[in-house]
C-alpha positions in Angstrom: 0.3 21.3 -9.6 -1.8 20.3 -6.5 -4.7 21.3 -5.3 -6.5 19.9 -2.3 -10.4 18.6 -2.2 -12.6 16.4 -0.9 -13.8 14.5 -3.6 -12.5 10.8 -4.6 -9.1 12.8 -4.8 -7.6 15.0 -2.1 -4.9 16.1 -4.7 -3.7 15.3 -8.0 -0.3 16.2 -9.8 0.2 15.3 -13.3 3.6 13.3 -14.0 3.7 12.9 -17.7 2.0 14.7 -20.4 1.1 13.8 -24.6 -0.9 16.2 -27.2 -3.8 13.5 -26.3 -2.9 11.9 -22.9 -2.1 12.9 -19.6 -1.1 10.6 -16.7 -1.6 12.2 -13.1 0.0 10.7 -9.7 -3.5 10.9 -7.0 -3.4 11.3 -3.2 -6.5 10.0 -1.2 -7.7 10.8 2.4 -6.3 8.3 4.9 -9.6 5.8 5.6 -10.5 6.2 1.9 -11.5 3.3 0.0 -11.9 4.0 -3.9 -14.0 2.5 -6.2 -11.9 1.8 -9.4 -14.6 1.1 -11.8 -17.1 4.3 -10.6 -14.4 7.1 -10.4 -13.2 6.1 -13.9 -16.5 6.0 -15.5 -17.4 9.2 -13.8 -14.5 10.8 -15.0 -15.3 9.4 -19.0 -18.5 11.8 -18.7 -16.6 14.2 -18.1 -16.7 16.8 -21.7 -14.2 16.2 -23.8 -12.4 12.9 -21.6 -12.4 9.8 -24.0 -11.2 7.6 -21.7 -9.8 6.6 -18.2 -8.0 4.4 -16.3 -6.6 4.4 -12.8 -4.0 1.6 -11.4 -4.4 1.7 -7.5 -1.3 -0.5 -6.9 0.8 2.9 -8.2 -1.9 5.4 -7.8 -2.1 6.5 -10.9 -4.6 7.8 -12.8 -4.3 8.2 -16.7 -6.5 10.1 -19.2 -7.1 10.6 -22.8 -9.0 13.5 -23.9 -10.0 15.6 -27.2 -7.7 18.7 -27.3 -10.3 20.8 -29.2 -12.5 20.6 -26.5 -10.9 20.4 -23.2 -7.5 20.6 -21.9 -5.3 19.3 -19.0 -6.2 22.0 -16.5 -10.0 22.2 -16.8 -9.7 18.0 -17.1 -8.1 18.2 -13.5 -10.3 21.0 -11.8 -13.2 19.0 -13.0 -12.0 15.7 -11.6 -11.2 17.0 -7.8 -14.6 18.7 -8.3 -16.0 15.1 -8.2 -18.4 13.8 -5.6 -18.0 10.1 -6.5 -17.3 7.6 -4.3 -14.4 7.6 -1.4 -16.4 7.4 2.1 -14.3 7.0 4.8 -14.4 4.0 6.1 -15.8 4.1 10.1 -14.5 2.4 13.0 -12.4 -0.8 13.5 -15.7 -2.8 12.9 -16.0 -1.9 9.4 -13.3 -4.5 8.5 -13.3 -8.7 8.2 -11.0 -9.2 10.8 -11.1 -6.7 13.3 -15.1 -7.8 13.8 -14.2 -11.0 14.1 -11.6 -10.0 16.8 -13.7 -8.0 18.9 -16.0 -11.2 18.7 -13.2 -13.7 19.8 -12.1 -11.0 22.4 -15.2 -10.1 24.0 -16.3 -13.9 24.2 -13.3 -15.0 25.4 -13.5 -12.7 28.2 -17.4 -13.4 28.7 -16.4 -17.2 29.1 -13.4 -16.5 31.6 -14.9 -13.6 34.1 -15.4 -15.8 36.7 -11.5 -17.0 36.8 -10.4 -13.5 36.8 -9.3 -11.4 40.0 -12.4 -9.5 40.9 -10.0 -6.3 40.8 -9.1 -7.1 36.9 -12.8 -7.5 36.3 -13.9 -3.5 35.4 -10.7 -2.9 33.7 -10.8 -5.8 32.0 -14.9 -5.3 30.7 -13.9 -1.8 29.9 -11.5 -2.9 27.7 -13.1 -5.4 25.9 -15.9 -2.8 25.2 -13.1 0.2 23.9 -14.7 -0.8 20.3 -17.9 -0.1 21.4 -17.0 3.4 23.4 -15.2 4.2 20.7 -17.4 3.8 17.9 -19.8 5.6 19.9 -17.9 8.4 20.7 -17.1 8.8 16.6 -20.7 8.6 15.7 -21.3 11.6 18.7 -18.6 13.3 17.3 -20.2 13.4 13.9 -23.7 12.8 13.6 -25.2 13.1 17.3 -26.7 10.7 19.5 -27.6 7.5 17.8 -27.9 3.7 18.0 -24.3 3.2 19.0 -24.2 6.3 21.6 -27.3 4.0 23.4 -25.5 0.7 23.1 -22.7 2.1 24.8 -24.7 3.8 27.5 -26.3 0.3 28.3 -22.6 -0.8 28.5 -21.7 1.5 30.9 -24.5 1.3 33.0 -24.1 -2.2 33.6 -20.1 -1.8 34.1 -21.0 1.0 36.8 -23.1 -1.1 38.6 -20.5 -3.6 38.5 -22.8 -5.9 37.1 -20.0 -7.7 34.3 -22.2 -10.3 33.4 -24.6 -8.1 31.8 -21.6 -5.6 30.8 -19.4 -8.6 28.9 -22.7 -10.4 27.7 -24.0 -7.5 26.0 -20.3 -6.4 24.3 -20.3 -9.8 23.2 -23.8 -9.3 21.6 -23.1 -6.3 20.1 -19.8 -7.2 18.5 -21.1 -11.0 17.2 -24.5 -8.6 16.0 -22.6 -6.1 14.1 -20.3 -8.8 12.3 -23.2 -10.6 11.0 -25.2 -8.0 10.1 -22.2 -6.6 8.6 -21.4 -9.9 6.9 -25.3 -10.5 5.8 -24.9 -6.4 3.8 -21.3 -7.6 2.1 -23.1 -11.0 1.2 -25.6 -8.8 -0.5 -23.2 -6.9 -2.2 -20.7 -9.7 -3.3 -24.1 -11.1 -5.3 -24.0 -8.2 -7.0 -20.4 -8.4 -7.9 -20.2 -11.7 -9.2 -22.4 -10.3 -12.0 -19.0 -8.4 -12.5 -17.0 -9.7 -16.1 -12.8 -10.6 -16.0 -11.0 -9.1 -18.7 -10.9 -10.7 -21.7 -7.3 -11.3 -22.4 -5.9 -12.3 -25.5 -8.5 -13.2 -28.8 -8.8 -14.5 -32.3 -9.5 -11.9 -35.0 -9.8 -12.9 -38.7 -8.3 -10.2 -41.4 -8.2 -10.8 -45.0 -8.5 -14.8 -44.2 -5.3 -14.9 -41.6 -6.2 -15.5 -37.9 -3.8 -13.8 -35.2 -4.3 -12.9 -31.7 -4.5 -9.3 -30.4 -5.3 -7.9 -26.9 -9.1 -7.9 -26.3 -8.4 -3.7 -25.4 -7.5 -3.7 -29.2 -11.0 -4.7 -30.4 -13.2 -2.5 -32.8 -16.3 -2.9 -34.3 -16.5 -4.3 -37.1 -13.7 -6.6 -36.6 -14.2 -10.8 -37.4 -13.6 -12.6 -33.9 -12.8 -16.2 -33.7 -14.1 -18.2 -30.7 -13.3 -21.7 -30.0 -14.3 -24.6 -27.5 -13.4 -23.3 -24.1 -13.4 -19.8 -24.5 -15.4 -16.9 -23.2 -17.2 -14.8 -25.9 -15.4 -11.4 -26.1 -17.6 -9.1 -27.5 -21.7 -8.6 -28.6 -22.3 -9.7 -32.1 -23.6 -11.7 -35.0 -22.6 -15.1 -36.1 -21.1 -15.1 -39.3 -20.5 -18.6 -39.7 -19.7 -22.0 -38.0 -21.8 -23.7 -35.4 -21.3 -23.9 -31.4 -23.2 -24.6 -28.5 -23.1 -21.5 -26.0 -23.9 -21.3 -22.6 -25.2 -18.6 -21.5 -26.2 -18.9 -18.1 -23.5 -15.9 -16.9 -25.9 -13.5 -18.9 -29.3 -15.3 -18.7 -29.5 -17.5 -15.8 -30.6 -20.4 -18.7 -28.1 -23.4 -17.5 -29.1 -25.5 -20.3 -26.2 -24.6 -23.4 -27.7 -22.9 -27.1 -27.6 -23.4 -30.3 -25.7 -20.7 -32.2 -25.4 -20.4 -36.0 -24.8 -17.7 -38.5 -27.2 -14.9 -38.1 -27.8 -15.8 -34.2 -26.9 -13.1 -31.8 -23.9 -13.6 -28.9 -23.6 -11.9 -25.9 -19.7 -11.1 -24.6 -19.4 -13.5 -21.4 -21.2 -16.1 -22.0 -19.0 -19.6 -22.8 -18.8 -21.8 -25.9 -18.9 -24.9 -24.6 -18.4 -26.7 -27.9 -17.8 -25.7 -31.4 -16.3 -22.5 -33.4 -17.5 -19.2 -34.2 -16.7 -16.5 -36.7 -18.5 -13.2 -35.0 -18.9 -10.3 -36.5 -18.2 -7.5 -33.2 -21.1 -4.9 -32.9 -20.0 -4.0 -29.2 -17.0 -4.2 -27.8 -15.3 -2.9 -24.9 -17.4 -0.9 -22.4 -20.3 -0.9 -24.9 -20.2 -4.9 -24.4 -23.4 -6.0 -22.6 -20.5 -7.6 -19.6 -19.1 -3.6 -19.6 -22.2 -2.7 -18.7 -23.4 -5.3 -16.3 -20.0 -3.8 -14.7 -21.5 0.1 -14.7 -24.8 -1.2 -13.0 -23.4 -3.0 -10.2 -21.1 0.0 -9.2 -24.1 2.2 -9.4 -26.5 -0.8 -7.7 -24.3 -0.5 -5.1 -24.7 3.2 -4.2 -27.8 4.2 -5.2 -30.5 4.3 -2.5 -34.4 4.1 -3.3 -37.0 6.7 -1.3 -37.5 3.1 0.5 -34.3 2.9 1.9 -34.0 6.5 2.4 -37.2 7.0 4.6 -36.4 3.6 6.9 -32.6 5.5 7.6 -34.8 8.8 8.7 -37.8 7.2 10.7 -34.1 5.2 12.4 -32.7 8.2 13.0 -35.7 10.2 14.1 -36.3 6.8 16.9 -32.9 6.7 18.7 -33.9 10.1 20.8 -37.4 8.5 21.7 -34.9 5.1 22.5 -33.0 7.7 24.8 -36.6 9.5 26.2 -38.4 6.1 27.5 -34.9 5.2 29.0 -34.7 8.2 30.9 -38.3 7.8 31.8 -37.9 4.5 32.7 -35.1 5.3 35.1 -37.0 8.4 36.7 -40.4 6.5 37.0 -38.6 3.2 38.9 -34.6 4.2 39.9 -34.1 1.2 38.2 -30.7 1.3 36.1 -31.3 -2.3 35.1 -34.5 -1.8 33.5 -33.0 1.6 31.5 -29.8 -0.3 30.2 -32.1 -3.0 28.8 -34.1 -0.3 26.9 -30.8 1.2 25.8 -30.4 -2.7 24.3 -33.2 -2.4 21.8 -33.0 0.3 18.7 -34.5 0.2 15.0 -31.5 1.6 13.6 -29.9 -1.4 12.5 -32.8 -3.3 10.6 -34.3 0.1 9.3 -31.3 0.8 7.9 -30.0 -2.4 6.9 -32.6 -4.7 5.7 -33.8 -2.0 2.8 -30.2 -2.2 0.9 -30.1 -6.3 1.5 -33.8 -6.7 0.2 -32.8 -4.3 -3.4 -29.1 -6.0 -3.8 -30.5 -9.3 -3.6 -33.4 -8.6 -5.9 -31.2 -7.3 -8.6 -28.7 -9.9 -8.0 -31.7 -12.3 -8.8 -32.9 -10.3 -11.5 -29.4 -9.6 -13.3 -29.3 -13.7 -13.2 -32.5 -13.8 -15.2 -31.0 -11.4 -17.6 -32.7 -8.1 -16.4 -30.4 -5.3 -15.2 -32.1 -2.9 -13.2 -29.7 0.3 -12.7 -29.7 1.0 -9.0 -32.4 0.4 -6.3 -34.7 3.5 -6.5 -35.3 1.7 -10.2 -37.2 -1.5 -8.5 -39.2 0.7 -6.6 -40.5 3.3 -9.2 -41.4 0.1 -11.3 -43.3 -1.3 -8.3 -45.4 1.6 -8.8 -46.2 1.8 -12.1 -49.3 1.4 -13.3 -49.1 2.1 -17.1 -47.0 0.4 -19.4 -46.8 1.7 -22.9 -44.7 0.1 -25.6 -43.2 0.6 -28.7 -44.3 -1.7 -31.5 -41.6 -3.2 -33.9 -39.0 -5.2 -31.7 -40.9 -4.7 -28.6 -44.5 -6.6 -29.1 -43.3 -7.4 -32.5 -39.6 -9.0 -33.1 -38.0 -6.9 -35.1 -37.1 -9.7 -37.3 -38.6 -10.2 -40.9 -39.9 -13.1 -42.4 -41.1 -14.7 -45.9 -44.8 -13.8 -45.8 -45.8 -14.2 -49.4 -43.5 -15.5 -52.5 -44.8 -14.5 -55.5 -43.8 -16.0 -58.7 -45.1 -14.1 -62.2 -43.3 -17.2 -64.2 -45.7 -20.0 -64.9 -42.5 -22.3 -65.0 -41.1 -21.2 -61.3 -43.1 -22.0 -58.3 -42.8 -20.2 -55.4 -40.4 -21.8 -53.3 -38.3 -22.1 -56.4 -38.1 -17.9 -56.0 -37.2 -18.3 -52.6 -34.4 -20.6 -53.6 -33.3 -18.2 -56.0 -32.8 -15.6 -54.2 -31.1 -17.0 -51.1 -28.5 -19.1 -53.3 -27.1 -15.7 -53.9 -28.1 -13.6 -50.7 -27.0 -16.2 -48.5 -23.4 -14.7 -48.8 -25.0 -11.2 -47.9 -25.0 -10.1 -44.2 -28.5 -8.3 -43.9 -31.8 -8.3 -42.1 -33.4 -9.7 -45.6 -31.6 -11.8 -46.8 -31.1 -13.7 -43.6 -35.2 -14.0 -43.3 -35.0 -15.2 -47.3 -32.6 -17.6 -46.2 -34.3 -18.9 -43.2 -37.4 -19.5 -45.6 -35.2 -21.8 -47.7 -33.9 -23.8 -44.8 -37.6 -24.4 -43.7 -38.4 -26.0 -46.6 -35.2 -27.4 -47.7 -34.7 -25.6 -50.5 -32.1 -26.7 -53.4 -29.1 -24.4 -54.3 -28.7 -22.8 -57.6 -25.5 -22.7 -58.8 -23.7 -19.1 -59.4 -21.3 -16.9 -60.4 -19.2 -14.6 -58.0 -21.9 -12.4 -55.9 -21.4 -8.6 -56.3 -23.1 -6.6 -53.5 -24.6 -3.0 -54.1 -24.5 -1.1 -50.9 -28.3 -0.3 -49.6 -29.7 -1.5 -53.1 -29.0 -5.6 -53.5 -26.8 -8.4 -54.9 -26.2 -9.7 -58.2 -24.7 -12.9 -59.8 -25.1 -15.3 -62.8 -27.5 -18.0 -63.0 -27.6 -20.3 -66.3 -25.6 -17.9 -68.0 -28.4 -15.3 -66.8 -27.9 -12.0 -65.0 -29.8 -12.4 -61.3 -30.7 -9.4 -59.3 -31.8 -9.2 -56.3 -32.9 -6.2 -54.4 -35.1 -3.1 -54.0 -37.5 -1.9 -56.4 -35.3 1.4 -56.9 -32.2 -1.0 -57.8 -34.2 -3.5 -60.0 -36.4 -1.2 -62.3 -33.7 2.2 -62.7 -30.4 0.4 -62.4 -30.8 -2.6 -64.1 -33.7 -1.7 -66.5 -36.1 -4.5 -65.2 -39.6 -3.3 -66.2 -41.8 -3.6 -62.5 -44.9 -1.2 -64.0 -47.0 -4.7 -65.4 -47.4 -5.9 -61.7 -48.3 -2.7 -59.7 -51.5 -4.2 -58.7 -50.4 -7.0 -56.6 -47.6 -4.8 -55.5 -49.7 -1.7 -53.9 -51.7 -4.6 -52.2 -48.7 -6.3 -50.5 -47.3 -2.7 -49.5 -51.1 -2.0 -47.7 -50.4 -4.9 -45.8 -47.7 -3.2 -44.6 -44.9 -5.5 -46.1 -41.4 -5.2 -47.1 -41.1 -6.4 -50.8 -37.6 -8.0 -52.5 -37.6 -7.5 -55.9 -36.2 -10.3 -57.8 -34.8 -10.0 -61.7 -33.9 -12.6 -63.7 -32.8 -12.4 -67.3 -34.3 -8.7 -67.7 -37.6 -9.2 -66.7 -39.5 -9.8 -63.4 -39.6 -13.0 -62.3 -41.3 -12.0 -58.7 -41.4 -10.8 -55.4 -41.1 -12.0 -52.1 -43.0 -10.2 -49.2 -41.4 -10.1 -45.7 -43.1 -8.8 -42.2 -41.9 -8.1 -38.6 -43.6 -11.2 -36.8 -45.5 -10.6 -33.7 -43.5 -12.1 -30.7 -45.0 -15.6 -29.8 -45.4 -14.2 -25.9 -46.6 -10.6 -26.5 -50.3 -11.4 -26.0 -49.3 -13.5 -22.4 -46.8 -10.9 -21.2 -49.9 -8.4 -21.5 -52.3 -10.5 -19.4 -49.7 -11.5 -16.5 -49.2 -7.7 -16.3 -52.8 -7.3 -15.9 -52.5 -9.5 -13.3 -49.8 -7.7 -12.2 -51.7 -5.0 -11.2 -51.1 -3.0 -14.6 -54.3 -0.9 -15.4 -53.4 0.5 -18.8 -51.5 -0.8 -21.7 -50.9 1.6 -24.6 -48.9 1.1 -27.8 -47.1 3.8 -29.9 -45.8 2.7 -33.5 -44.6 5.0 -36.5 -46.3 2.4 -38.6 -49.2 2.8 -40.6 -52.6 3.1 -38.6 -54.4 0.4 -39.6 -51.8 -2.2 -39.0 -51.6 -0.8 -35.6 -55.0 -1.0 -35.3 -55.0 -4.7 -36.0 -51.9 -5.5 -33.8 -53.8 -3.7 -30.8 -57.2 -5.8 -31.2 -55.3 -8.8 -31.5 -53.1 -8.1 -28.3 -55.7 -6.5 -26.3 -54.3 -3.1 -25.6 -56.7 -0.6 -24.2 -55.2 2.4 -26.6 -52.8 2.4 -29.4 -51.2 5.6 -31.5 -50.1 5.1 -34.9 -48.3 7.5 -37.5 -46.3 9.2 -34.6 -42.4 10.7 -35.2 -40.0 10.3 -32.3 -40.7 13.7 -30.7 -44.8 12.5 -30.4 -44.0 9.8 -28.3 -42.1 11.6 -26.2 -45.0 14.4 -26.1 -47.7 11.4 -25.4 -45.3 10.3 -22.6 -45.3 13.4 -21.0 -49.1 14.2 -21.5 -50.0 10.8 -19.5 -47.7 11.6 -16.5 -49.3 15.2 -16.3 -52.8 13.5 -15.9 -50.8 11.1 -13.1 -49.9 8.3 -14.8 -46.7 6.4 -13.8 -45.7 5.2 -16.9 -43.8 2.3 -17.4 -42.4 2.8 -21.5 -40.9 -0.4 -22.9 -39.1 0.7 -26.6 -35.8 -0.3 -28.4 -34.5 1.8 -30.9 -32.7 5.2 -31.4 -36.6 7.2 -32.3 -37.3 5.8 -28.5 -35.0 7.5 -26.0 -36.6 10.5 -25.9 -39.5 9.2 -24.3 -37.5 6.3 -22.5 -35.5 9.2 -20.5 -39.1 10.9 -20.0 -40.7 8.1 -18.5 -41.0 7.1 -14.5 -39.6 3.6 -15.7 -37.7 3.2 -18.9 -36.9 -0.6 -20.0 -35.0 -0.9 -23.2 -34.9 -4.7 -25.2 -32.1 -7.0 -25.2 -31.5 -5.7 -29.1 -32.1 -2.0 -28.7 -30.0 0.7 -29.6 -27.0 1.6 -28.0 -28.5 5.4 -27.1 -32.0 3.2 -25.9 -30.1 1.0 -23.6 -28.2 3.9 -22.5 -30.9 6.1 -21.8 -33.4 3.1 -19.9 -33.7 2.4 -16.4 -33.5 -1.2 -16.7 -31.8 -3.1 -20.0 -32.9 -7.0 -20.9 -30.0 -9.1 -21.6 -32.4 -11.8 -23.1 -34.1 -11.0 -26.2 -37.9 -12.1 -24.6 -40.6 -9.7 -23.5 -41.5 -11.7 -21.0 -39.2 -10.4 -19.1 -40.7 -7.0 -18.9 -43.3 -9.0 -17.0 -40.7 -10.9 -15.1 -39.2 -7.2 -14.2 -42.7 -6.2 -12.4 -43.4 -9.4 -10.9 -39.7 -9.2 -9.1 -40.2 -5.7 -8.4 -43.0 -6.1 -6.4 -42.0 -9.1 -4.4 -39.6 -7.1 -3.2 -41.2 -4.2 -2.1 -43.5 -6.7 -0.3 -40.7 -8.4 1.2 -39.4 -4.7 2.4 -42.8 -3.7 3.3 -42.9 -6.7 5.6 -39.4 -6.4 7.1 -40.5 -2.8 8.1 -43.5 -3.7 9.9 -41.6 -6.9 11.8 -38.7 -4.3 12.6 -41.0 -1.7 14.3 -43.1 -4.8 16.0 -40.2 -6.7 17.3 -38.7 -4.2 18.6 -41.3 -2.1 19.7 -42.2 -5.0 22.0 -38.5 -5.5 22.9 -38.4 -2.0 24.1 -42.1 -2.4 26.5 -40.9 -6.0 27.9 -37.8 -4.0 29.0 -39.5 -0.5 29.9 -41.4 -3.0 32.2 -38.7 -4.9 33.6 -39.6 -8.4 32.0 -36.5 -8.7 30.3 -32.9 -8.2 31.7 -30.0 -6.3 30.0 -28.9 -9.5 28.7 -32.1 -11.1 26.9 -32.9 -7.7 25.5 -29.6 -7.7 23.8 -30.3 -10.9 22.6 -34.0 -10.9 21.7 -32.7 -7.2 19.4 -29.7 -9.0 17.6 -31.1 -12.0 17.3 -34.2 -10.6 15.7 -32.6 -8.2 13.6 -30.2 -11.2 12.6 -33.3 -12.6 11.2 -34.9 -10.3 9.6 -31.4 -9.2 7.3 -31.9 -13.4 6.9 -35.1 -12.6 5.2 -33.9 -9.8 3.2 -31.6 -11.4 1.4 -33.6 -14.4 0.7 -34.4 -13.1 -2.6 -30.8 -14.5 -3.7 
């Protein structure tokens, strides 16, 4: 079946069909470029698609899908109903070579008119300028008078007046201008896609102690990977064991290689420069942190801010007051001369080009430092935020427990004898508390008790044998009901810890208590100076919102300085307090991490998830931190409004510059030639400037 449309597709027919899978053979427009990576993620949101994948070599698109909720039909009307992507491609310009051609041709012939036969000179001019008519007479065609209808107007003026210097000096301009301003806007976006990941090949995976290789497609969660010296990480994970030095300046922009041990996070493409790693996979595929560095540049590249959409309009809306003061020019002094030199100078390229530079290169700079903003209108609504309100625990705090308080109620154990203890045998245990026990040990080099085989009890604890004595290790659920460890005796000291607002491990050792270790998210080291440089920012309101008890929140917001904090509240409340401060006129700025925080990450002007938020948080945010450091939120504003400076400041040298282009010319102080090369050259340099921020 085909069916015609003017989407990314103009027809589709499928070739080869499976219960689950169904592999269509596409047809594009002729002029159509396709964006691989866009069209097949677009088409994965479809309902019920599970996955896509198109091979432009044999245009071929293939799809796997859940029966019980689509089917092959509705999959392919809902594909050539797509809008994504596929914009024709315009004139010969818009290519490498053919710019450079018209650049070659037009300069040769510049540098050789006065050789020629003065009969050959007009058709010779005329043809050199056939890019230039003929862009112009597409862009009349389809959109009306614009920059290119005036630059070939000045063309022919000059030509009809026979005047071929100015004729072949300003084709020459125009095709040398358009190739480098074209060049500067695929500089920008080549940044951008060098942020883009290879595919992973062939890994390591461990199963039931044997290593063998599998194709990196293959990977699931949950699988062991094995990385050696050389190799680019595969997938987003936890160490599990061995030791390596990573580099991670791919992801980070942080040349200098890490240290990465078990219990250390890894990001898929960064490079282990030395060493081996056993990882345990969290994300893999297009959940990887590299997949999605992949999903941002393809939208980066498309989406356009209200910036960069009011500089193309106040473009447009110039070219017919270009046209007006030529005309005027011309009826106020029958001079052709001084209207083709007006015809020289338009805003349309700067306005319209500088905007897009000035956002790709920002977020090529900012996905370097490991902050991924997802598309250009995202920069800007940052910019103008002027409340930021965070979530507490792995936001301000970092999400990560540690050894507070080790309480022995054995005279003949001290307290770091507990803590030994306890990670002798949880060191073989792959949890948030056991890898804070463990950590405490190593700070104080602990000793190792020897054991017995460790048995794990999902969500409760471990147990072993010490001495010849059953150890358990675990909550206070699994220590007093399932093993019969009497806890009531100690309730005092144990009610205080919990009002502190600690996490207890409950530690049994031959039937009776023998302690507890206390454990607490720790503040992050640069929460409080974060909050001042977004002060200085230009921040006027910092707010916290915590589920946590109130007077722990109470002390964490004195102790940070936050103007306002709300404790106690349930997911759906922070989304309610989200929306309450935007309907007083807020623009709110809401920095959170987990699952409980998308709701009000989706409802706020700017959402920016951490690098170890949920999957549905990350999802859901505007822009995702690669690198686990709140500073970066602050980094995020400070880039953000450098470059709407930077844009604000290539707008206002555009409209100068050329505004006094177009009076030196209205007023016959420049000739057809030095207009055409005051307006390139300037716009030259001011595309220069926008992508300086690389």
């Amino acid at each position: 079946m085909q069916k015609e449309h003017g989407g990314p597709f103009l027809a589709l027919e499928a070739v080869h069909r499976l219960p689950r899978r169904v592999r269509f053979r596409y047809r594009q427009g002729p002029g159509r470029e396709l964006s691989v990576i866009a069209v097949a993620r677009a088409i994965e949101n479809l309902p019920g698609v599970t996955s896509a994948r198109i091979n432009p070599g044999s245009r071929s698109l293939v799809v796997d899908f859940e029966p019980a909720f689509t089917d092959i039909r509705q999959i392919e009307q809902a594909i050539l109903r797509l809008a994504t992507d596929g914009q024709p491609v315009r004139g010969k310009s818009a290519g490498r070579h053919d710019g450079l051609a018209n650049v070659a041709l037009s300069g040769a012939l510049l540098a050789s008119q006065s050789l020629l036969p003065a009969g050959l000179l007009l058709p010779a001019t005329l043809a050199a300028a056939l890019p230039v008519f003929a862009e112009a007479v597409d862009d009349l065609r389809r959109e009306g008078i614009t920059s290119h209808v005036l630059e070939a107007l000045a063309v022919a003026i000059s030509a009809a007046r026979r005047d071929f210097t100015a004729a072949n000096t300003t084709s020459f301009m125009l095709a040398l201008g358009e190739y480098l301003e074209q060049s500067i806007a695929r500089r920008s976006d080549d940044l951008l896609k060098t942020l883009l990941r290879p595919d992973i090949g062939l890994v390591w995976i461990e199963e039931d102690g044997v290593e063998r290789q599998i194709d990196g497609a293959a990977l699931e969660t949950g699988m062991t990977v094995i990385v050696g010296t050389g190799n680019t990480l595969p997938v987003d994970g936890t160490v599990l064991g061995g030791e390596a030095m990573v580099n991670e300046a791919a992801m980070t922009g942080e040349s200098v290689p890490v240290s990465k041990r078990r219990g250390d996070r890894v990001l898929s493409g960064t490079l282990l420069e030395d060493g081996r790693l056993r990882i345990y996979a969290e994300h893999v595929g297009r959940k990887t942190a590299a997949a999605r560095i992949a999903d941002y540049v393809e939208h980066s590249l498309s989406a356009k801010s209200q910036a960069q959409l009011g500089a193309a309009r106040l473009a447009d809306r110039l070219v017919p007051a270009v046209l007006g003061l030529a005309g005027s020019t011309w009826l106020f002094t029958g001079d052709w001369q001084r209207a083709a030199a007006v015809l020289q100078a338009d805003y349309s390229c700067a306005l319209k080009l500088a905007t897009p530079v000035a956002f790709k290169a920002a977020m090529y700079r900012s996905g370097r430092q490991g902050i991924l903003f997802k598309g250009s209108d995202v920069v800007e609504r940052l910019a103008q935020a002027d409340t930021f309100v965070f979530d507490k625990t792995g936001t301000l705090t970092s999400g990560l427990l540690a050894v507070t308080d080790a309480i022995a109620f054995d005279p003949d154990y001290t307290a770091e004898d507990l803590i030994d203890l306890a990670a002798s045998v949880e060191e073989h245990y792959f949890h948030p508390l056991a890898l804070a026990v463990v950590e405490a040990a190593r700070k104080h080099h602990g000793r190792h008790f020897d054991h017995k085989e460790v048995e794990f009890i999902a969500a409760h604890g471990v147990a072993s044998i010490v001495d010849g004595q059953r150890i358990v290790v675990g909550s206070r659920h699994f220590v007093e009901e399932d093993e019969g460890v009497p806890v009531g005796a100690h309730d005092k000291v144990l009610r205080r810890l919990f009002r502190q607002g600690k996490t207890l491990l409950y530690i049994g050792f031959g039937g009776r208590l023998l302690g507890v270790i206390a454990l607490k998210d720790q503040v992050r080291p640069a929460s409080a100076a974060t909050l001042r440089r977004l002060r200085a920012l230009g921040v006027k309101r910092l707010v916290m919102l915590t589920g946590d008890h109130r007077q722990r929140a109470a002390e964490l917001a004195a102790e940070l300085g936050l103007d306002e904090f709300h404790a106690e509240l349930l997911p759906e409340q922070k989304a309610e307090l989200v929306a309450r401060m935007k309907a007083d006129g807020a623009r709110i700025a809401f920095v959170g991490d987990g699952i409980n925080d998308a709701p009000a990450l989706a409802g706020a002007h700017v959402g920016i998830a951490m690098q170890k938020g949920a999957d549905i948080a990350r999802l859901t945010a505007d822009v995702a931190l690669l690198e686990d450091g709140i500073e970066r939120v602050a980094d995020a504003r400070a880039l953000a409004l450098a470059t709407m400076r930077r844009i604000d400041a290539n707008f206002r040298l555009t409209v100068g510059t050329n505004t006094g282009i177009l009076a030196a010319a209205a007023a016959g102080r420049l000739s057809p030639v030095a207009a055409s090369i005051a307006h390139n050259g300037s716009t030259i340099a001011i595309l220069l400037n926008a992508l300086r921020a690389a």
